[in-house]
N, C-alpha and C positions, 0 to 999 in steps of 0.2 A: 504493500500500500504506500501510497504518497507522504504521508507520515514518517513511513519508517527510512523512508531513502535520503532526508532532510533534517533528520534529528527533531518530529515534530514541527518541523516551520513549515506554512503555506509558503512554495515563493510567488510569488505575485510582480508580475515586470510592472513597470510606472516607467511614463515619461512625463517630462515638465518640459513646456515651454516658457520662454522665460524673457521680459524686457532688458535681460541685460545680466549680469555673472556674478550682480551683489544680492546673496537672499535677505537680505536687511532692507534694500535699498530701492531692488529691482521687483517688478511685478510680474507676478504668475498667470499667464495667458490660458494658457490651455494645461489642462491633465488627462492623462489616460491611463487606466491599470488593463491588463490583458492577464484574466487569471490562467493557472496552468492546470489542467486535469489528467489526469490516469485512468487509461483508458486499454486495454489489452497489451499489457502488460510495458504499454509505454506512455511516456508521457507527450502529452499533447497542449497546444495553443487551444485553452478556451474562449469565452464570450470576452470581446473590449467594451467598455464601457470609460464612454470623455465628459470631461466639460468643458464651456470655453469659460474663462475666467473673468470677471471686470477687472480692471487692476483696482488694486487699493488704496485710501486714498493716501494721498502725499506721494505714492510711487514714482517710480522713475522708469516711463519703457524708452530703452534707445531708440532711437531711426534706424541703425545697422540691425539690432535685431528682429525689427519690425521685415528691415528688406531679406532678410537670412533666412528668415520663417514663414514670410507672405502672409502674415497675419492681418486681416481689414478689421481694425477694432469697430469702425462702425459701420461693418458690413450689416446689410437690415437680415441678416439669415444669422447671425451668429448669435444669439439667444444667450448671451452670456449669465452666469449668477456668482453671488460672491463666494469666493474662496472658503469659506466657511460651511457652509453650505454642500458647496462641492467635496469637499473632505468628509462630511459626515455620511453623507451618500453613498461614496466609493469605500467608507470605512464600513457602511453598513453589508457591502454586499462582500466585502473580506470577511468578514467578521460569521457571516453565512454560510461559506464557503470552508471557510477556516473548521467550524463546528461542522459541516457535512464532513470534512475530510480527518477530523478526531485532530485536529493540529494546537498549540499551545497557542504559537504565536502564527505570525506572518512575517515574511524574512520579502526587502524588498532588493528584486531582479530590476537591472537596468544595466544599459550601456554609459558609461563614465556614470553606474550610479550613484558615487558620492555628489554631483553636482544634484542629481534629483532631490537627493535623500536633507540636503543643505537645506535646499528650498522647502522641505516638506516640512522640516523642523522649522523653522522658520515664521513659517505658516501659521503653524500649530501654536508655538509662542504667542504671535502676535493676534489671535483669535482666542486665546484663553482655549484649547480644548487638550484637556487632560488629558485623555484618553486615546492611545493609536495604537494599531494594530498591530504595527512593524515591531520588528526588533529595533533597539534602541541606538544601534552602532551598525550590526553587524548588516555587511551587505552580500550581494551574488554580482558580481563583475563580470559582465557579457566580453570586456576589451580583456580582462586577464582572460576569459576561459578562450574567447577569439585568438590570444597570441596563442596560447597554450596549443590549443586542435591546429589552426590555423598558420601560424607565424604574420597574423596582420589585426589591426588594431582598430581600425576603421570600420564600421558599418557595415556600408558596403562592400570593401573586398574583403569582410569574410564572410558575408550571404554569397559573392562570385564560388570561393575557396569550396562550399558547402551545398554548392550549387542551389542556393536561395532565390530566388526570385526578387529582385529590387529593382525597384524603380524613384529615381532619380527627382521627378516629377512631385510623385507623395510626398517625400522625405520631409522631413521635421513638422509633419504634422503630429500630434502629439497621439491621438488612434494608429495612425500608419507605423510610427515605430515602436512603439509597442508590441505590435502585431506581428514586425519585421523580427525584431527582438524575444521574441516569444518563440519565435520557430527557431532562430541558434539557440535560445539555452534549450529548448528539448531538443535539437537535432545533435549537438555537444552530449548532454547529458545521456541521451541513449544507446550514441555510439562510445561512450567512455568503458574500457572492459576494467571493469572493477574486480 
């Protein structure tokens, strides 16, 4: 079971899009968690669920990362809500997830996930919410296990290495790489011969 292969942790990918590299400073655009299921005797990319974020106020979103992420904050389709909100949502459906799969905690999956993990705390702080699901430090690194299988660190060339499917286009939407990120850590993890 998915439990026992994780020491009890859900991993759970997350990605953060983000106004900029400071989580004090900068503003959280978009989130996405892509949870992982166990399914015939491997593990699988399950259901993503996003949000788009308002930023907060006093925040700071760059112009560079506005054009790096193609984010239209006042696109009329982007339905945004606060950060607060959104966290309690996607902690709700961890938290669901976590108790179907008998797991303690939830351990969060990402590519460079300490910069997600930054922002999340962050977050959390500045929303007063006590309560998260994640393990509290401990992370799953898609670019260590990417070098590691792989020898590439990037994203994309190691969905090429893995023969991933990427597309160029998606990319740093905060659903798309999650989703991208979701298939290396179960295509890594199930060809790892333990």
């Amino acid at each position: 079971m998915l439990k026992n292969r994780f020491r009890k942790y859900l991993p759970v990918v997350v990605d953060i899009e983000t106004g900029g590299f400071d989580p004090a400073k900068n503003a959280i655009l978009e989130i996405a968690i892509t949870l992982i299921e166990y399914k015939d005797n491997s593990f699988v990319p399950g259901e993503t669920f996003r949000h788009h974020i308002e930023p907060f106020e006093g925040s700071i979103v760059e112009k560079e990362s506005l054009e790096f992420t193609k984010i239209k904050l006042d696109h009329p389709l982007r339905n945004s809500i606060n950060e607060a909100d959104a966290l309690k949502d996607l902690f709700k459906i961890i938290n669901q997830t976590k108790n179907k799969y008998e797991c303690s905690r939830a351990i969060l999956v990402g590519h460079n996930a300490h910069f997600d993990m930054s922002f999340l705390k962050a977050s959390l702080i500045r929303n007063g919410i006590k309560k998260s699901p994640f393990h509290k430090f401990s992370v799953i690194d898609t670019v260590s296990l990417g070098v590691l299988a792989t020898g590439q660190t990037v994203l994309a060339r190691v969905c090429e290495k893995l023969s991933i499917d990427y597309d160029n286009d998606e990319a740093h939407s905060a659903a798309y790489d999650t989703m991208v990120t979701a298939k290396v850590f179960c295509s890594i993890v199930n060809n790892y011969d333990n």
